[in-house]
C-alpha positions as CSV (number, residue, x, y, z in Angstrom):
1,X,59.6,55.8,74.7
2,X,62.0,58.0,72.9
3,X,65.0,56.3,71.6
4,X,68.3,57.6,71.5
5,X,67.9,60.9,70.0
6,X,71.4,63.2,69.9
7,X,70.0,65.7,67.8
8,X,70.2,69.1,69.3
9,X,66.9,70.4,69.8
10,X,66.9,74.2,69.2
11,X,65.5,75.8,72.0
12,X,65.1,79.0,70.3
13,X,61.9,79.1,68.5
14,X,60.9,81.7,66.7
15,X,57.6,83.5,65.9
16,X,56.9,82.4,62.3
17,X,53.3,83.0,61.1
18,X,52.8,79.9,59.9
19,X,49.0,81.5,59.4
20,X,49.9,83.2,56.2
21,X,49.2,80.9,52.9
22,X,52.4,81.8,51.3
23,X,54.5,80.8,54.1
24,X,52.8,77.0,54.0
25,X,55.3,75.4,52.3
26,X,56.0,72.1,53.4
27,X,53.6,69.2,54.2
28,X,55.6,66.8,56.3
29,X,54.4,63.2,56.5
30,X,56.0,61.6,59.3
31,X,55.6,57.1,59.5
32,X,57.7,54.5,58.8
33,X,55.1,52.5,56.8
34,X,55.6,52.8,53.0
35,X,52.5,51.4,52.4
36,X,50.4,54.0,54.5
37,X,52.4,56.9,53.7
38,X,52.0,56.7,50.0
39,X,47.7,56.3,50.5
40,X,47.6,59.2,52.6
41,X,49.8,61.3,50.5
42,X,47.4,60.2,47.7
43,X,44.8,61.2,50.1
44,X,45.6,64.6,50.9
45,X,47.8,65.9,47.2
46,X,44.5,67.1,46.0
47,X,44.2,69.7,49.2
48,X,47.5,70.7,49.2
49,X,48.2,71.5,45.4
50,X,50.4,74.8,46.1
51,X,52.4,72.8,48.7
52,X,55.5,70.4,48.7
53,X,54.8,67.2,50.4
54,X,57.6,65.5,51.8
55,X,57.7,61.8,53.4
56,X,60.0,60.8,56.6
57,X,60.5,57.4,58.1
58,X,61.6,58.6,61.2
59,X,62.0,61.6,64.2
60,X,65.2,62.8,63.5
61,X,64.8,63.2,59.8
62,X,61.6,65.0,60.6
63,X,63.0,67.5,63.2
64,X,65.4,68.2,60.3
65,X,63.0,69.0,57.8
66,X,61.5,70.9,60.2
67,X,64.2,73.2,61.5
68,X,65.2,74.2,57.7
69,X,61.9,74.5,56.4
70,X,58.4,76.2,57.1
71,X,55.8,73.4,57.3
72,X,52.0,73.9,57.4
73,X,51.0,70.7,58.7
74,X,52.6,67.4,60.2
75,X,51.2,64.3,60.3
76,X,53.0,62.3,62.9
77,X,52.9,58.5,63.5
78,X,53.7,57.8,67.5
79,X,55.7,54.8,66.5
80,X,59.0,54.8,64.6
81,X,62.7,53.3,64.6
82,X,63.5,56.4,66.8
83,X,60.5,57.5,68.8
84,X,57.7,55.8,70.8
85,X,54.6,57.2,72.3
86,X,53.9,61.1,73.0
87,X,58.0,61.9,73.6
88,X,58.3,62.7,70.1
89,X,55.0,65.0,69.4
90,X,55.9,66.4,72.8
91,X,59.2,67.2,71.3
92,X,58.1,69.0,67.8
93,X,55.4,71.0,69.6
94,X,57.6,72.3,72.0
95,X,60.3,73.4,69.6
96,X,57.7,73.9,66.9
97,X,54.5,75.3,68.6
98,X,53.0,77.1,66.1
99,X,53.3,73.7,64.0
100,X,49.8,71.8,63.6
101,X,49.9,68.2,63.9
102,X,47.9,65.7,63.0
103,X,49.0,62.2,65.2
104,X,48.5,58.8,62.7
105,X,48.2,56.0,64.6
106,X,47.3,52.2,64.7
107,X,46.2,53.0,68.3
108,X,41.9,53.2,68.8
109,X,42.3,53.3,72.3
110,X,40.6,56.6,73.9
111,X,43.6,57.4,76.3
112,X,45.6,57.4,73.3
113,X,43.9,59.9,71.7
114,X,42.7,62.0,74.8
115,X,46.6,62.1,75.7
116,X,48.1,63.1,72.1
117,X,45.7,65.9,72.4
118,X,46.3,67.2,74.8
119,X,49.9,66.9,74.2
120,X,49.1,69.3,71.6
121,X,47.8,67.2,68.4
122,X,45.7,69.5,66.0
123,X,44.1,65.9,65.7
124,X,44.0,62.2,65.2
125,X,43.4,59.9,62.7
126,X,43.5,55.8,63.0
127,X,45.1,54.2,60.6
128,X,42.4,52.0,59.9
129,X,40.3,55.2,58.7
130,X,39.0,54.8,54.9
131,X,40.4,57.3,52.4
132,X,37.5,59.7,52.8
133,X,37.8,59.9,56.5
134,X,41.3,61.0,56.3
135,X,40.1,63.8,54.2
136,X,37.2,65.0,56.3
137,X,40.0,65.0,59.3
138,X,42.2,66.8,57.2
139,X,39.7,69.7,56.3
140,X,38.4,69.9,59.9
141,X,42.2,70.4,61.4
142,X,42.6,73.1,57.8
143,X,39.5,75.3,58.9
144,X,41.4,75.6,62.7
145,X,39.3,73.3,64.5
146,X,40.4,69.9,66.3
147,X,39.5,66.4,64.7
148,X,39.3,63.8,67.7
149,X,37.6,60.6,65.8
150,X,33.5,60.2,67.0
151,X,33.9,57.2,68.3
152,X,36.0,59.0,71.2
153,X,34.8,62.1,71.0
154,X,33.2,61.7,75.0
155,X,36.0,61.0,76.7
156,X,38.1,63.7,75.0
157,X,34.9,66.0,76.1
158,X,35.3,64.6,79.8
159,X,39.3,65.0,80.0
160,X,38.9,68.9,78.9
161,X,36.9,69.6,82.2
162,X,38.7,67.5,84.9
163,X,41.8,70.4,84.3
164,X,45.7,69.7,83.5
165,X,46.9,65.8,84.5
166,X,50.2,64.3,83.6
167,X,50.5,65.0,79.9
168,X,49.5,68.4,80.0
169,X,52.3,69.4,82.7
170,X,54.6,67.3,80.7
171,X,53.7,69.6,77.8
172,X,54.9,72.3,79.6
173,X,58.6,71.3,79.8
174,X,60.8,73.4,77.1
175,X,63.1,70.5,74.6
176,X,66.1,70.6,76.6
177,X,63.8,69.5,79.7
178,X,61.8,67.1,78.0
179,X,65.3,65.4,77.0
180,X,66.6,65.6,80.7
181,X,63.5,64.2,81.2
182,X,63.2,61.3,79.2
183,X,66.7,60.2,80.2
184,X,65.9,60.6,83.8
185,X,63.5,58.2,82.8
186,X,66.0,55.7,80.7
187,X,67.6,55.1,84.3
188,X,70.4,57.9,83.7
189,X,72.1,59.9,86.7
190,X,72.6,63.1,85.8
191,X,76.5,62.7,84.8
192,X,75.5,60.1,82.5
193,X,72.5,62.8,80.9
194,X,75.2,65.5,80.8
195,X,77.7,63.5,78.6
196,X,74.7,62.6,76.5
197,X,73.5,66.3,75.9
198,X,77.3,67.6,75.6
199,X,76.2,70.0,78.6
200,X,77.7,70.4,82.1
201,X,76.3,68.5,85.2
202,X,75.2,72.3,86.9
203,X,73.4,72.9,83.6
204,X,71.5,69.9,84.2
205,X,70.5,69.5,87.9
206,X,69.2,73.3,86.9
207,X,66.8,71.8,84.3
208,X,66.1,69.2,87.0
209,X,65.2,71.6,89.7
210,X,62.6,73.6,86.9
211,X,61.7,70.3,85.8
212,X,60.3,69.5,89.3
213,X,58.2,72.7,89.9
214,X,56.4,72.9,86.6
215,X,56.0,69.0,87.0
216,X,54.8,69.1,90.8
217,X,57.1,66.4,92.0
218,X,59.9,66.5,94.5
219,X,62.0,63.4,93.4
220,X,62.8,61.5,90.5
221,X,61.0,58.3,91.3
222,X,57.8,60.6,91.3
223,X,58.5,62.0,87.8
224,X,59.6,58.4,86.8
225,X,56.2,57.8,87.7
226,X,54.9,60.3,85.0
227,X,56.9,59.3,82.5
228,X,55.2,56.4,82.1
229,X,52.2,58.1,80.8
230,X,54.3,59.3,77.7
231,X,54.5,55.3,76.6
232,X,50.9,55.7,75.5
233,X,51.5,53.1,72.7
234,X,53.0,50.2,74.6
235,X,50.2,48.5,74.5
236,X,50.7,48.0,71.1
237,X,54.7,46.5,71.5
C-alpha cells in the first residue's frame, strides 16, 4: 500500500535517452535495509565504475533523486517506511518510463514476481540471492533483457500469454491517476483526495471518469477490488 505520499508527481515526462552511456549517471539504490544496501552496492561498484551510486531509504527521497538527476538503473525494494507493494514501482515507471528497474525483494512468491513485471520491473532479485546471483541479474537486465529468477521463470512464461489482467491496466494509469487511485482505495471521497492533491474536486472526478475506462470498471468498489492486487507484499506484514 502506498503511504502518505504529498510529493507532487510530475506528470510531464520527458524523452531523455537514457540509452546513451554518457547520460548514465546515477545508480539509484532504493531499500531501507542498511545491511543489504551496502552488500549489493559492493555487489554491483565493480559494473558501474563510470557511475555515481547513490543509496535511499525510502520513496520520496528516491522520486527526488530521480526528478533532478538522470539515472541508469534503480533497484527498488517494494517495502519501505513510505511505500508498500507495486504503488511505488507503478509510480516511478509511470513518471520515469524510460527508467529500468530492478525490484529487491524478500518476497519468493511467483505472483510477486509475475506482478512487478509486469508492472514494468526490468527484473527481480530475492534478497536471499548470493552475491554472484545479483551480479548475473545485473548483467542480464544491462545487455536489455529481463531477469525473472529460474525458479519462477514458468509462471512468468504462462502470465505473458493469458493477455493484460489487473496490474497491467493499473500500469496504464498516468501519476496523478495512480494517486487518485490509491486514495480512492485509502477509503477517501473525492473532496477528501482533492484537499490531499491541492487540486479541485472537477479535476478529480475527471481523473476518476479516465480512471474507469482504461481500468474497465464502472464503480469504485470494483476498482477497490483491483487495488488490492497492488498489496502484493502483504503477505509478508
Amino acid at each position: 500500500m502506498l503511504k502518505r505520499f504529498d510529493k507532487n508527481w510530475n506528470q510531464n515526462v520527458d524523452s531523455r535517452n537514457y540509452g546513451s552511456k554518457h547520460q548514465m549517471t546515477n545508480i539509484i539504490i532504493a531499500d531501507d535495509h542498511p545491511l543489504f544496501r551496502h552488500a549489493l552496492r559492493t555487489t554491483v561498484e565493480p559494473l558501474f565504475a563510470d557511475h555515481k551510486i547513490v543509496e535511499y531509504e525510502t520513496l520520496a527521497e528516491t522520486h527526488d533523486a530521480l526528478d533532478a538527476r538522470e539515472t541508469s538503473l534503480l533497484f527498488l525494494d517494494l517495502r519501505m517506511a513510505d511505500s508498500q507493494g507495486l504503488s511505488g514501482l507503478l509510480l516511478i515507471k509511470s513518471t520515469y518510463p524510460q527508467t529500468p528497474v530492478v525490484v529487491v525483494s524478500a518476497s519468493e512468491e511467483a505472483n510477486t514476481v509475475r506482478a512487478a513485471i509486469q508492472a514494468g520491473a526490468a527484473g527481480y532479485i530475492f534478497k536471499s540471492f548470493s552475491l554472484e546471483q545479483i551480479k548475473q541479474a545485473v548483467e542480464t537486465v544491462l545487455r536489455g533483457e529481463t531477469f525473472v529468477p529460474s525458479s519462477v521463470s514458468s509462471a512468468i512464461t504462462e502470465v505473458e500469454q493469458t493477455g493484460l489482467d489487473n496490474i497491467s491496466r493499473i500500469a496504464t494509469l498516468t501519476p496523478a491517476q495512480l494517486k487518485v487511485f490509491r486514495y480512492m482505495y485509502d477509503g477517501m471521497m473525492n473532496k477528501q483526495i482533492a484537499y490531499e492533491m491541492s487540486i479541485s474536486e472537477a479535476t478529480v472526478k475527471a481523473h476518476v471518469t479516465t480512471m474507469f475506462r482504461k481500468l474497465g470498471v464502472r464503480t469504485r468498489t470494483q476498482a477497490v477490488v483491483m487495488g488490492a492486487d497492488l498489496d502484493v507484499e502483504k503477505q509478508l506484514s
